[in-house]
matplotlib code that plots the C-alpha trace (Angstrom):
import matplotlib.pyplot as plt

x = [22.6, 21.5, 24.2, 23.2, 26.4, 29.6, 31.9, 35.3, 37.2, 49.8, 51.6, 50.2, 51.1, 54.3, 54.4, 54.3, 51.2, 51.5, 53.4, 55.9, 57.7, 56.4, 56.8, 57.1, 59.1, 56.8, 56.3, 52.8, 52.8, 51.3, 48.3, 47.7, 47.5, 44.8, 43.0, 42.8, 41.8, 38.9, 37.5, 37.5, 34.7, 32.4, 29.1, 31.1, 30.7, 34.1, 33.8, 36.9, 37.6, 41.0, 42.1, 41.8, 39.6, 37.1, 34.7, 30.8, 28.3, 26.4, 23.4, 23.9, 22.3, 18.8, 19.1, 20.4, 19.2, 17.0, 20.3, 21.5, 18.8, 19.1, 22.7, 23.6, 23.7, 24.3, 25.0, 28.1, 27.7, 30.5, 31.8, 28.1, 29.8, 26.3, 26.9, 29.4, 28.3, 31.1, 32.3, 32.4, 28.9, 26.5, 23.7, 25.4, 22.0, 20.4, 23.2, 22.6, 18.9, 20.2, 22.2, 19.6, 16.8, 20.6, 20.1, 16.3, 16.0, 18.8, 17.5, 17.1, 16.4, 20.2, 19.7, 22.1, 23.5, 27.4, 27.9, 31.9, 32.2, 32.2, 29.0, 28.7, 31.3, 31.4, 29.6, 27.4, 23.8, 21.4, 24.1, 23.8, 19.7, 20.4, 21.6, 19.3, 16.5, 17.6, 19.5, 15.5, 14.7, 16.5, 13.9, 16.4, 16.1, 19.5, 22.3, 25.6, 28.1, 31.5, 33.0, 35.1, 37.5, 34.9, 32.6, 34.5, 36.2, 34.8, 34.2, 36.4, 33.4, 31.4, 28.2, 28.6, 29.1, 25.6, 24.2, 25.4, 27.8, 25.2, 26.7, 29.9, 33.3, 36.0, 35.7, 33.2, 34.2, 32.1, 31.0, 28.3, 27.5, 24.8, 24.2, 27.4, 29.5, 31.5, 31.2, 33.8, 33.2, 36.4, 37.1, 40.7, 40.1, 40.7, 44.3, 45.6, 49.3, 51.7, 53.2, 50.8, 48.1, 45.0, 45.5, 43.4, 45.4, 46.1, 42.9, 40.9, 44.4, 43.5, 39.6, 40.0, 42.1, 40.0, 36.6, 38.3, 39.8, 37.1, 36.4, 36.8, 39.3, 36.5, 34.3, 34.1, 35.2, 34.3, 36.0, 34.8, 36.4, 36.7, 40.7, 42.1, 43.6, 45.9, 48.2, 47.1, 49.2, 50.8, 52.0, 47.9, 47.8, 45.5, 46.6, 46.7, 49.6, 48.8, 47.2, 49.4, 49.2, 45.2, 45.2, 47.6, 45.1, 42.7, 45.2, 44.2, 40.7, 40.0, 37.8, 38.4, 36.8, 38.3, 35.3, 36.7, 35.9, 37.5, 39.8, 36.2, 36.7, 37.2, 40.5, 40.7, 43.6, 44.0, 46.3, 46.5, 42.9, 42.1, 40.2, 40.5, 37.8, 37.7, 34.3, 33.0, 31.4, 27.8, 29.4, 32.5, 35.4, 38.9, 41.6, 43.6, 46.5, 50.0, 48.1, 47.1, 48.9, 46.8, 43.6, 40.2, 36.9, 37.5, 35.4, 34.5, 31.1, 28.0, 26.7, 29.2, 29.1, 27.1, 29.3, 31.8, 29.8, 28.0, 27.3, 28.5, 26.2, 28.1, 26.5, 28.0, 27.1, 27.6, 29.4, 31.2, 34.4, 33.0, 32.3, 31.2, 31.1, 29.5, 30.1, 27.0, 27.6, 24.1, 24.0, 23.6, 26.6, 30.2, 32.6, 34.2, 37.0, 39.2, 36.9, 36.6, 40.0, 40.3, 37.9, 39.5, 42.4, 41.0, 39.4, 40.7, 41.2, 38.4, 39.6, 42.0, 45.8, 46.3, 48.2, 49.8, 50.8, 53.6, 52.9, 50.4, 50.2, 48.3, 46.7, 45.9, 46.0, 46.4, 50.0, 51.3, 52.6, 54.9, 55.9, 58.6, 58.2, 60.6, 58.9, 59.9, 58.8, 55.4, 54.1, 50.3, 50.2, 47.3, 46.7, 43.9, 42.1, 41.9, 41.2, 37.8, 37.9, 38.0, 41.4, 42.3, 45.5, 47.0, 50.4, 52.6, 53.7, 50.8, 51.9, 48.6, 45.3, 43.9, 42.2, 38.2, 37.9, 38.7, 36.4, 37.3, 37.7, 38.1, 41.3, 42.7, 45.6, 47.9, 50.1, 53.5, 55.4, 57.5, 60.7, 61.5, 60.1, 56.5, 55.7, 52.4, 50.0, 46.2, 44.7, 42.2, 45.0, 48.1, 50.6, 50.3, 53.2, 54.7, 57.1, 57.2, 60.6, 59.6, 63.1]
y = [-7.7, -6.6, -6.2, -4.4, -5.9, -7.6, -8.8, -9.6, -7.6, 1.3, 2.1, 4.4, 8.1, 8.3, 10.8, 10.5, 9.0, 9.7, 11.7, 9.9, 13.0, 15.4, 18.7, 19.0, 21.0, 23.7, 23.7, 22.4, 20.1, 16.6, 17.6, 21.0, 18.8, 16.2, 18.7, 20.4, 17.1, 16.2, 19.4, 19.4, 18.2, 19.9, 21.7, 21.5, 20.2, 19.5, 19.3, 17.8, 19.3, 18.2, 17.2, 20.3, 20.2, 23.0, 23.9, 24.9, 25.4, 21.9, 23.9, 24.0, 20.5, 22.1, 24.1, 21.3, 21.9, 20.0, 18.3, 18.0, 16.0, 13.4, 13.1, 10.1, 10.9, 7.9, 8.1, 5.8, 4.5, 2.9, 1.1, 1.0, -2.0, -3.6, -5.1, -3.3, -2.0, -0.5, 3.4, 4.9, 4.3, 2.0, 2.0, 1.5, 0.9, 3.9, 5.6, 3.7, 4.2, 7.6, 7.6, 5.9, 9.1, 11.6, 10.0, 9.8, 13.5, 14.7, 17.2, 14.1, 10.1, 8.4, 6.4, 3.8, 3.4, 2.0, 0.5, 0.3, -2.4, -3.7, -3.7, -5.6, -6.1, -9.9, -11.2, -12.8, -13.7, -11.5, -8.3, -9.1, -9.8, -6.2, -4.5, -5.7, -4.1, -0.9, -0.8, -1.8, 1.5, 3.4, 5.2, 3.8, 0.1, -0.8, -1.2, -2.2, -3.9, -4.6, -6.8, -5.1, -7.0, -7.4, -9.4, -11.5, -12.6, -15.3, -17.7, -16.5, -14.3, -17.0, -15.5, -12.2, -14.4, -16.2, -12.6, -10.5, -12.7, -13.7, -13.0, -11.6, -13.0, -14.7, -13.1, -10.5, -8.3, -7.6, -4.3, -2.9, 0.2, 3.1, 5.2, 5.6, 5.4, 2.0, 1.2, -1.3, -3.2, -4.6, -7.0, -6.3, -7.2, -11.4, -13.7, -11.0, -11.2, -10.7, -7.3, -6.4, -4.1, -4.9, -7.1, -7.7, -10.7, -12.0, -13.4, -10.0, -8.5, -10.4, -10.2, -6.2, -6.2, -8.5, -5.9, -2.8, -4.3, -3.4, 0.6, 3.3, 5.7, 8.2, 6.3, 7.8, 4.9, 4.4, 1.7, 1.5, -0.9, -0.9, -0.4, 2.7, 1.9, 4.5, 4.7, 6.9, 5.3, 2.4, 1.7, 1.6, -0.6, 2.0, 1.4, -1.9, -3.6, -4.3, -1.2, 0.2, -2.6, -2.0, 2.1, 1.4, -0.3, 2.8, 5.1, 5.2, 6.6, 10.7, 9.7, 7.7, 8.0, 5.9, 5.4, 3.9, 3.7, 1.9, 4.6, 6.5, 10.2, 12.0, 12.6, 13.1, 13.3, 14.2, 12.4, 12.9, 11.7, 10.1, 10.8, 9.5, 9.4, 7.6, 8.2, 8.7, 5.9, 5.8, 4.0, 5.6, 7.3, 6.7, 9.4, 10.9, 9.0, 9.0, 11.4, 8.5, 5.2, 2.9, 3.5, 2.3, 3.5, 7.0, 7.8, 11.5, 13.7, 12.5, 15.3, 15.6, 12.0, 12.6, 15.4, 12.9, 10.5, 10.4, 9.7, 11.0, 11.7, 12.2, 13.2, 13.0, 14.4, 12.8, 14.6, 16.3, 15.2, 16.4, 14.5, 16.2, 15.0, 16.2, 14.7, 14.9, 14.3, 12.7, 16.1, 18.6, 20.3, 21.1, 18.0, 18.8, 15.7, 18.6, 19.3, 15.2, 14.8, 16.7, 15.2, 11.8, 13.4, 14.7, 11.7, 9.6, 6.2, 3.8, 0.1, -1.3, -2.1, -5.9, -7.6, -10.3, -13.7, -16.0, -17.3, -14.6, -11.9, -9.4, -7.3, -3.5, -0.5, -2.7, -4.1, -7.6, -7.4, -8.7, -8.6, -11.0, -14.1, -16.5, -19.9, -23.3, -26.4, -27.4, -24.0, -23.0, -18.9, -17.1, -14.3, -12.1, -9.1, -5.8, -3.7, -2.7, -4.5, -7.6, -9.6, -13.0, -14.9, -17.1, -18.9, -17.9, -21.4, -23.0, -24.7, -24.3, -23.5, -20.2, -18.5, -17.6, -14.3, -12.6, -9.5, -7.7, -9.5, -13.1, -14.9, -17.6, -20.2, -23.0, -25.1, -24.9, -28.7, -28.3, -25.9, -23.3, -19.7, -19.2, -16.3, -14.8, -11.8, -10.5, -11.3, -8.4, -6.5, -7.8, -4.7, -6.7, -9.1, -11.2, -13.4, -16.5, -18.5, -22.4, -23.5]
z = [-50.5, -54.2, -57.2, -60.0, -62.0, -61.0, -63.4, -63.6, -65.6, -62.6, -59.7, -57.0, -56.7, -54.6, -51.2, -47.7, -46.3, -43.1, -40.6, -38.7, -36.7, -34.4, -36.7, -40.0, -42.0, -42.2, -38.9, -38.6, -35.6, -35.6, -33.2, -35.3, -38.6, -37.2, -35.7, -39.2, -40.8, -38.3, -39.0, -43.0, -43.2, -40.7, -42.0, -45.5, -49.1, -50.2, -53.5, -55.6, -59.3, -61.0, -58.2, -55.8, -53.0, -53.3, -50.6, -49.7, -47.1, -46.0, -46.5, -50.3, -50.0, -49.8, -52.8, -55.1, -58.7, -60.7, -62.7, -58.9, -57.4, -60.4, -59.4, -56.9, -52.8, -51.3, -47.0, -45.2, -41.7, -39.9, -36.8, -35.3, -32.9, -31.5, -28.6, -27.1, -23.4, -21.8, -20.2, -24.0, -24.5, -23.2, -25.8, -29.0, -30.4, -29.7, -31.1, -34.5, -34.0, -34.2, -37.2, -38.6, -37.9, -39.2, -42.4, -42.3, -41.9, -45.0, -47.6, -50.4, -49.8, -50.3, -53.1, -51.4, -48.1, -47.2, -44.2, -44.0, -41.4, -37.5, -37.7, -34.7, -31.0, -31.6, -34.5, -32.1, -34.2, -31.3, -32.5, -36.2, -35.9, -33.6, -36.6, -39.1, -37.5, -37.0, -40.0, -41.7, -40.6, -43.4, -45.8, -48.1, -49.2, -50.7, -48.4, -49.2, -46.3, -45.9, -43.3, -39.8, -38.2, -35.3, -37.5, -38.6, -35.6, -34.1, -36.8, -40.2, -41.4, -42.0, -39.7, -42.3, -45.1, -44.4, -43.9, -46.5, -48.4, -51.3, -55.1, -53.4, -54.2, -52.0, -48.6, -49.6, -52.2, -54.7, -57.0, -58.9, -61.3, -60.3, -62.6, -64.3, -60.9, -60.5, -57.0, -55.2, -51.9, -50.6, -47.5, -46.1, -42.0, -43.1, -42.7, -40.9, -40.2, -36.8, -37.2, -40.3, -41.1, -42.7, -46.1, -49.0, -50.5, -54.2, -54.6, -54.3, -55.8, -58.7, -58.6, -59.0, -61.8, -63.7, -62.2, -63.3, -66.8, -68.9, -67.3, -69.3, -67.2, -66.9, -64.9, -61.3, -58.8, -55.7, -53.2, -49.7, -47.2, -43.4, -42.8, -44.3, -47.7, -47.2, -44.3, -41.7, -38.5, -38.2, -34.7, -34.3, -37.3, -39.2, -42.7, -45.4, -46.5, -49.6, -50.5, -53.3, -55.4, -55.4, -55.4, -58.7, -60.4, -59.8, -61.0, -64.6, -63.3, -63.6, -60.4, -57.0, -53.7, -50.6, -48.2, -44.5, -41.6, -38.6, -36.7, -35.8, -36.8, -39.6, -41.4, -45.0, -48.0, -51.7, -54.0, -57.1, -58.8, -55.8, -52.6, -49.2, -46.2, -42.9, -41.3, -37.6, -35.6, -34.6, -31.4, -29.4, -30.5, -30.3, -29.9, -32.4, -33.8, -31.3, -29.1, -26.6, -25.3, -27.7, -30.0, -28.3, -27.2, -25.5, -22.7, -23.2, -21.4, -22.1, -22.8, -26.0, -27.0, -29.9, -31.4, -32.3, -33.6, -36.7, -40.5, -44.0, -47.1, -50.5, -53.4, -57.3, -60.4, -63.5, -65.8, -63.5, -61.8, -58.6, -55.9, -52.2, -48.7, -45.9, -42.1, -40.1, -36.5, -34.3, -32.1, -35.4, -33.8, -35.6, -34.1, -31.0, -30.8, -29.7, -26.7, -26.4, -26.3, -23.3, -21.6, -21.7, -21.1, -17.5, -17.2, -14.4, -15.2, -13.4, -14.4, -11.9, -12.9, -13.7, -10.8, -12.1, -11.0, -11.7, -16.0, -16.8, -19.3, -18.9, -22.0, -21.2, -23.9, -27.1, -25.5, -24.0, -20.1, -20.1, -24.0, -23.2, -20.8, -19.9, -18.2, -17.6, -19.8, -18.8, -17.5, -18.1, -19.3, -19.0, -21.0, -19.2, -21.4, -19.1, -22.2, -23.5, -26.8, -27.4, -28.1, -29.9, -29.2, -32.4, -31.8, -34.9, -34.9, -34.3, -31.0, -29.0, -29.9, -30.7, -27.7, -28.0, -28.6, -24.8, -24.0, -20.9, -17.8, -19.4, -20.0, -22.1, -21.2, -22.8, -21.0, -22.8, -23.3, -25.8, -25.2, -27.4, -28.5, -29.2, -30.7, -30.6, -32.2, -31.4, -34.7, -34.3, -33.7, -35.2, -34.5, -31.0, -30.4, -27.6, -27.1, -24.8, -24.5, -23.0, -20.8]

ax = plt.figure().add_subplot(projection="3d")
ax.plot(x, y, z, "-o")
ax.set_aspect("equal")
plt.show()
């Protein structure tokens, strides 16, 4: 990973970040909204000028003037998940292959490519060595990572670390400047918390205060990082904790783009001087929030897998306060995650239902069953994964071991000596609780 510069160097705009009821007052249901937001950017600049999102055709890109084309357009990717071969999409790698050609083929070479985490299912080395050579095939040289929860999973990020951790700080996080734009890699998937979102820490905390320090507020910003850093659904866990403490820093800045990825389609938000985008996956997508049981791959037609996934390509011009983004999906086609959506919907559902014996939890659409277990001193739980992600058990006490991490089908236990209440989380997913009380 190449940095042109990294050195180390306000409260954030109050509102509501997300919507928490079904309607709102202006009667604009919670379906109607996210529909509206996963179509904003389809075959669209969006253009942002004081604030106000302003809009044009995607096909503007091919008549870019002369000032234009010495501007920066740099592409994101996200969530490409090698390695995962399941329902949702069993060739994840052809799918990057691609997003790879998507970005290939665009009007102008990106100068720079994002990649905004889970880059791989498991952080295994075959996905990461996967990725690396299809990723190689970008016309453009210089990419730019940040870590998903997914690859960091197994070992604490150290496999990414080796990989793509070179002249980065902490975790990760690291930033350099292109041509006048100030460009921020953040790592917030690590020391995850029960009952938490994603978290960025007071070491990084204190790293970007130092980074930003010596900016003159008219430098255009912009922070990429896997988890949304603004809070788009918690019960799903799609937000960070500690995210106001970092956007406040950025709020002195006439310029700030939020690049994300993680939640796998598109939804987008203005605040103030800032910018916020999640980006589709080039591997599966997951329904929109609170209008399924749990996030996770969603199985739709094959035939319209490739309309909901894809790239993004944003291009800025200096001098100008404008930045634009345009969502390219793999098929060419608008999105249809409406359409999708009803397919899974229809779907029938083909894994079987957990049948569970006496001291085992099962673990099925991103919730504990049961939640709450009562067993006697000396009993051996299992914990068995019937989802399609993978899952990681951690003791909140520390009282047993940490599992591996469980894909589908495999299971974990601890025999349990000591009485008392264990508590326990997923650490991929930490929304996920349980509780185990030891007689």
């Amino acid at each position: 990973m190449s940095h042109e510069h990294d050195h180390d160097a306000h409260d954030r705009p109050t509102g509501g970040n997300y919507i928490t009821t079904s309607e709102t007052d202006d009667g604009i249901d919670r379906r109607g909204f996210l529909r509206c937001m996963a179509w904003a950017g389809t075959a669209t600049v969006w253009a942002m000028a004081g604030g106000v999102p302003k809009s044009f055709l995607a096909s503007r890109i091919q008549f870019l003037t002369e000032g234009e084309r010495a501007s920066i357009f740099f592409a994101q990717i996200s969530d490409s998940h090698i390695g995962f071969s399941k329902q949702a999409n069993m060739d994840v790698t052809a799918t990057l292959q691609q997003a790879v050609a998507r970005v290939n083929a665009l009007p102008q070479t990106p100068a720079l490519v994002l990649h905004t985490g889970d880059i791989t299912q498991l952080a295994k080395p075959d996905e990461f060595d996967t990725a690396h050579q299809v990723l190689g095939g970008l016309k453009s040289d210089r990419v730019f990572y940040v870590p998903g929860e997914h690859d960091v999973a197994t070992d604490n990020g150290a496999s990414y670390l080796a990989r793509y951790g070179k002249g980065t700080k902490g975790g990760g996080w690291y930033s350099f400047d292109h041509t006048g734009v100030h460009f921020i890699g953040l790592v917030n998937v690590l020391n995850l918390k029960a009952g938490g979102l994603g978290t960025l820490g007071a070491e990084q905390l204190a790293w970007l205060k130092r980074d930003v320090s010596g900016l003159s507020s008219s430098t255009p910003i912009v922070v990429f990082a896997h988890i949304p850093l603004w809070t788009v659904y918690p019960q799903w866990g799609w937000g960070t904790d500690d995210s106001e403490q970092a956007l406040g820093l950025l709020k002195r800045f006439g310029s700030v783009t939020v690049l994300n990825g993680h939640i796998h389609q598109i939804v987008q938000k203005v605040e103030g001087n800032m910018a916020f985008h999640t980006a589709m996956s080039t591997a599966f997508p997951q329904p929109a929030p609170g209008t399924a049981p749990a996030p996770g791959p969603m199985t739709v037609d094959a035939g319209r897998l490739t309309s909901v996934l894809g790239i993004a390509d944003v291009t800025f011009v200096p001098g100008r306060s404008h930045l634009a983004i345009v969502d390219a999906t793999l098929s060419g086609k608008p999105p249809a995650f409406d359409a999708a959506a009803q397919d899974a919907a229809q779907r029938p559902a083909t894994r079987r239902a957990l049948v569970l014996g006496p001291g085992q939890i099962g673990i099925d659409n991103f919730q504990f069953s049961p939640a709450a277990l009562s067993v006697p001193r000396g009993t051996t739980v299992t914990w068995i994964n019937n989802d399609d992600v993978p899952h990681l058990i951690v003791n909140v006490e520390r009282r047993f071991t940490q599992s591996p991490v469980l894909d589908t089908g495999q299971r974990f236990s601890a025999t349990l000596d000591r009485p008392g209440t264990y508590k326990y989380f997923c650490s991929l997913h930490p929304m996920m609780q349980g509780t185990i009380v030891v007689k």
